[in-house]
C-alpha positions as CSV (number, residue, x, y, z in Angstrom):
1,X,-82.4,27.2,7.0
2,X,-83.8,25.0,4.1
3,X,-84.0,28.3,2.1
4,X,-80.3,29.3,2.7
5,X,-78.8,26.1,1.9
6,X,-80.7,26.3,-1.6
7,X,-78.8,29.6,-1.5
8,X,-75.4,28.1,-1.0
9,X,-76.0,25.5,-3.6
10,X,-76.8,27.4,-6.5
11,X,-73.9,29.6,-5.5
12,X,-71.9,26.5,-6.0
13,X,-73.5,25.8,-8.9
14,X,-72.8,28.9,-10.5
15,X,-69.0,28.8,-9.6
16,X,-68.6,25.5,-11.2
17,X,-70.5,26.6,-14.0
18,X,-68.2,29.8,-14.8
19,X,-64.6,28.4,-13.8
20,X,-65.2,25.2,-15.4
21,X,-63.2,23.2,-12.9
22,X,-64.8,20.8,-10.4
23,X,-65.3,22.2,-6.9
24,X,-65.1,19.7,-4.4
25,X,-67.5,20.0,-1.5
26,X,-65.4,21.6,1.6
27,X,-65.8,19.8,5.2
28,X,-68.4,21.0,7.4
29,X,-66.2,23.8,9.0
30,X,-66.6,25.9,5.6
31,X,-70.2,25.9,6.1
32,X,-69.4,27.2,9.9
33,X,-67.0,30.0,8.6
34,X,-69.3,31.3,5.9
35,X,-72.7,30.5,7.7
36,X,-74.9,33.7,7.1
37,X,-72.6,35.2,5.1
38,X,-74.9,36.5,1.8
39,X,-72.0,37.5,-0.6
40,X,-71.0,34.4,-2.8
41,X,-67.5,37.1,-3.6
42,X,-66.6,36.9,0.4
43,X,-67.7,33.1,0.3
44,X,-65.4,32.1,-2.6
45,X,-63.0,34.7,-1.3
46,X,-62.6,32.4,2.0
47,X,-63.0,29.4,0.3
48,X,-59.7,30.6,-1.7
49,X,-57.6,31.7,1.3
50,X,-58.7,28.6,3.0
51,X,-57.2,26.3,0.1
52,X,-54.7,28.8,-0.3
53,X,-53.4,28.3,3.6
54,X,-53.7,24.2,3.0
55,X,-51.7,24.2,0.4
56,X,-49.3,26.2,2.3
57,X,-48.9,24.4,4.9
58,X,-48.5,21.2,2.6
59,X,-45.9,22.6,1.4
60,X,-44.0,23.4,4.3
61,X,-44.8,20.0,5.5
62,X,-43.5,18.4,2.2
63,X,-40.1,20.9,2.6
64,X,-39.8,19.7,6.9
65,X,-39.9,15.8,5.2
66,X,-37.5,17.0,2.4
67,X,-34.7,19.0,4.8
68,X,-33.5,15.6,6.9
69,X,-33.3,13.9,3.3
70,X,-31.6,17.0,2.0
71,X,-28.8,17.2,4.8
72,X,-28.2,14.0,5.0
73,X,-27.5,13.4,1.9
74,X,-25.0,16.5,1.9
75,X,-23.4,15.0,4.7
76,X,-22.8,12.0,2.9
77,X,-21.9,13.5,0.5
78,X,-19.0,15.8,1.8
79,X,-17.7,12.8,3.4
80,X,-17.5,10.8,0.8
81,X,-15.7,13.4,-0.9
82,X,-13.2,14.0,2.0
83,X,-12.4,10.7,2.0
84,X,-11.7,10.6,-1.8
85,X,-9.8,13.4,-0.8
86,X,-7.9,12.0,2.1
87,X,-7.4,8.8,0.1
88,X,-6.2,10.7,-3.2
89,X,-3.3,12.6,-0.7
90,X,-2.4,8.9,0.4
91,X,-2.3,7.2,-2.8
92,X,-0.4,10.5,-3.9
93,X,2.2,10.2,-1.0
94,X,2.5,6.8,-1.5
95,X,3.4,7.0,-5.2
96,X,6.2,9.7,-4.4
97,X,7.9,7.3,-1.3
98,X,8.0,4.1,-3.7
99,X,9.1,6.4,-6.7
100,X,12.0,7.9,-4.6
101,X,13.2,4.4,-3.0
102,X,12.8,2.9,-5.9
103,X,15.2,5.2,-8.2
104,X,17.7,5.1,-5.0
105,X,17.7,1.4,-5.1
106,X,18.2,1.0,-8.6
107,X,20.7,3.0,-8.7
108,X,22.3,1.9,-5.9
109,X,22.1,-2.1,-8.2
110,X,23.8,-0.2,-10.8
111,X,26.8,1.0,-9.0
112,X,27.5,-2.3,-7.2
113,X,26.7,-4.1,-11.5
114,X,29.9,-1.6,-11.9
115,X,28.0,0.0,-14.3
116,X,29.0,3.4,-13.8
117,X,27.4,5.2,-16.7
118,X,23.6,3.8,-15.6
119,X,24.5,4.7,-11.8
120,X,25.3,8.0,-13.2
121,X,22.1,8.2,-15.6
122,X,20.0,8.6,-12.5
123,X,21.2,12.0,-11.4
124,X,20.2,15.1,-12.9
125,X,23.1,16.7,-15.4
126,X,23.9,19.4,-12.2
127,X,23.3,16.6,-9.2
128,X,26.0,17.0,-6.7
129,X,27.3,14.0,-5.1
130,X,28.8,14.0,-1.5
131,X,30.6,11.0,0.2
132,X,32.3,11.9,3.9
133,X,35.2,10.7,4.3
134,X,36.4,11.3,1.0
135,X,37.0,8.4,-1.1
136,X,40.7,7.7,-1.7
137,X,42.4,10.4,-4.3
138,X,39.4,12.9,-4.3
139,X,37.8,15.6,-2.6
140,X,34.8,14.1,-1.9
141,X,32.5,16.6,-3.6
142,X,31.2,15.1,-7.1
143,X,29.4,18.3,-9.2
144,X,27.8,17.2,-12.0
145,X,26.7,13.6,-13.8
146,X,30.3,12.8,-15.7
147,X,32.1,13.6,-12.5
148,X,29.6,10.9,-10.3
149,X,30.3,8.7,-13.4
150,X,33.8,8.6,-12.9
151,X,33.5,8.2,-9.3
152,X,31.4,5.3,-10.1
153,X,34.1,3.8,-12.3
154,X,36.8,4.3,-9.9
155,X,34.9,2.3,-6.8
156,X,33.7,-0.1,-9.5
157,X,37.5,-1.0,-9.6
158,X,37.9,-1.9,-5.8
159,X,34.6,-4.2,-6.2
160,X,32.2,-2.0,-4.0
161,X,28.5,-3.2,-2.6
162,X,25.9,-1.5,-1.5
163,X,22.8,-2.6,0.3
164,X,19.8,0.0,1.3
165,X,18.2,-0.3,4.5
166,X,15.6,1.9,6.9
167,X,14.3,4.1,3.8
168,X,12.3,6.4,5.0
169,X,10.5,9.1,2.1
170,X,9.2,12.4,2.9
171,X,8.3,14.1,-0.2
172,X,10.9,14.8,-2.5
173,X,13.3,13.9,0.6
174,X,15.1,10.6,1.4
175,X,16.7,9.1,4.2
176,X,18.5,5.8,4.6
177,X,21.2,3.3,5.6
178,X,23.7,2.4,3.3
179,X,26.0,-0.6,4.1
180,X,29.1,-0.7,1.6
181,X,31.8,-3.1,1.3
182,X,34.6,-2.6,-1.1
183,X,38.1,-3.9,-1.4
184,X,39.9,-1.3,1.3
185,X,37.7,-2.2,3.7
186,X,37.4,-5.7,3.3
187,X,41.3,-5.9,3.3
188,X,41.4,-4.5,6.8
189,X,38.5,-7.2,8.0
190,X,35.9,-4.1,8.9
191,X,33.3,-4.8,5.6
192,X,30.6,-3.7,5.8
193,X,30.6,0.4,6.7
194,X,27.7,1.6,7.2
195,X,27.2,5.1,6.1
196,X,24.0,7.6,6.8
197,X,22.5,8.9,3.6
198,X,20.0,11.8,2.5
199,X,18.8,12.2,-0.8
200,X,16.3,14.6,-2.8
201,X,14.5,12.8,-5.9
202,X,12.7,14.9,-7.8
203,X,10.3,13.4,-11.5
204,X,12.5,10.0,-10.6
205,X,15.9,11.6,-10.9
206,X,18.2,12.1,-8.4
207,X,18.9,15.8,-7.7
208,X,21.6,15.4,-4.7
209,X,22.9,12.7,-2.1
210,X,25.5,13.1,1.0
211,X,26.7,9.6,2.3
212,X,28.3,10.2,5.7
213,X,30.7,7.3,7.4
214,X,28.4,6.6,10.4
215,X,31.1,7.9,13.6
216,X,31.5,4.1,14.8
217,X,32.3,2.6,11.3
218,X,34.8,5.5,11.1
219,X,36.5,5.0,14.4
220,X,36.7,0.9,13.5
221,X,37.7,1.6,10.3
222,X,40.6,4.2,11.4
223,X,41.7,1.4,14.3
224,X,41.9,-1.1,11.9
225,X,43.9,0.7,9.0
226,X,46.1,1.5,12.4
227,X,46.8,-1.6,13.0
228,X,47.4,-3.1,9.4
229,X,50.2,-0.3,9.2
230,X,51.6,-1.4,12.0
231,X,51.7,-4.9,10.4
232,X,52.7,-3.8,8.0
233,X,55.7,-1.9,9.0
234,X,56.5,-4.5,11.7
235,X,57.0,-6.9,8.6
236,X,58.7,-5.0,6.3
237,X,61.1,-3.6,9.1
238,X,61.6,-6.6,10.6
239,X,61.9,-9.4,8.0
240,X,64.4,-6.9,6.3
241,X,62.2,-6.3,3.0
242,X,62.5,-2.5,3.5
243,X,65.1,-1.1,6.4
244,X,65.2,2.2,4.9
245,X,61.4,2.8,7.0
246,X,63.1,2.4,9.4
247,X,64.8,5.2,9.2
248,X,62.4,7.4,8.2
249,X,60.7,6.7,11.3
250,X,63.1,7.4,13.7
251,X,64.0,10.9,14.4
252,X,67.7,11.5,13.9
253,X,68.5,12.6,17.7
254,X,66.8,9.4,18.7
């Protein structure tokens, strides 16, 4: 025995003396695996596997610690990326509602000022206009900006109002409530009318709008025009100021 470990020392000896690097004395299972084995080749050659398959499996253990580290990090990653995302979209549709209700609005200031050519500076050059019923003397289709000016100018003339309410933006898309008082319906006691309106804003222009008489404010409105003729015939008829209407009203077989 003595004379084989003098064996495995010298071989040691003589490895550390050619490679140059220092060998570290293995645990005591080396001396197990390579007990009786004579070549020092086969006993470096096991000795090289061996460190070879420890540093393997270091290295597999240092990649197992690394993977958890490595996916969770991705995963907060991606999500906080998402959530830039998500948060971006908002801040991007949130932008485009404000932007829309806010060029509606201040146009909307502008036409009750009675400045008809800023109202009109927030439509595109081929915006059409739309108001249902049509306004007094037109058809109620405005095609262009200097037509919506001079609609402006005319209801500017009869003192109109408008106030926005229940704005609701979807995209380049707008709907809302308009309430608008003016002098023909304020004569007849029905002011406010509320109208429904739709509008498409597109780069903080307007590109169309349709104000529709909401179907009650058009039926009170009618009633009460009704009646104020009927005033106003009874008065002219009857307190002699005209008695040619009368007339005109009657058929002639009457």
């Amino acid at each position: 025995m003595g004379g084989e470990s003098d064996y495995k020392q010298s071989v040691f000896r003589a490895l550390r003396h050619c490679s140059g690097n220092q060998i570290q004395r293995k645990p005591p299972e080396y001396a197990q695996n390579t007990a009786g084995i004579r070549n020092p080749a086969i006993v470096v050659g096991i000795r090289i596997n061996h460190k070879q398959a420890v540093t393997r499996s270091n290295h597999m253990r240092s990649i197992r610690q690394v993977l958890p580290i490595l996916f969770l990090a991705t995963i907060l990653f991606l999500g906080w990326r998402g959530t830039g995302l998500v948060r971006a979209q908002d801040d991007s549709s949130t932008s485009a509602a404000q932007d829309a209700e806010s060029v509606i609005r201040a146009a909307g200031a502008a036409l009750s000022a009675g400045e008809a050519e800023a109202f009109a500076a927030y439509y595109a050059g081929d915006a059409v206009y739309v108001a249902l019923p049509p306004p007094p003397g037109t058809t109620g289709v405005f095609a262009g900006r200097d037509a919506i000016a001079d609609l402006a100018t005319g209801v500017a003339e009869r003192n109109l109002r408008v106030e926005f309410t229940d704005f609701h933006v979807n995209g380049d898309s707008a709907t809302f409530t308009a309430l608008i008082t003016e002098d023909n319906f304020t004569a007849v006691g029905v002011a406010p009318i509320e109208f429904d309106g739709t509008a498409t804003v597109q780069a903080g222009t307007i590109m169309a709008e349709t104000l529709i008489m909401r179907p009650e404010s058009l039926a009170k409105l009618i009633d009460a025009e009704n009646k104020a003729l009927v005033q106003r015939l009874y008065d002219e008829v009857y307190n002699g100021q005209a008695p040619d209407i009368l007339s005109e009203l009657v058929a002639p077989d009457a």
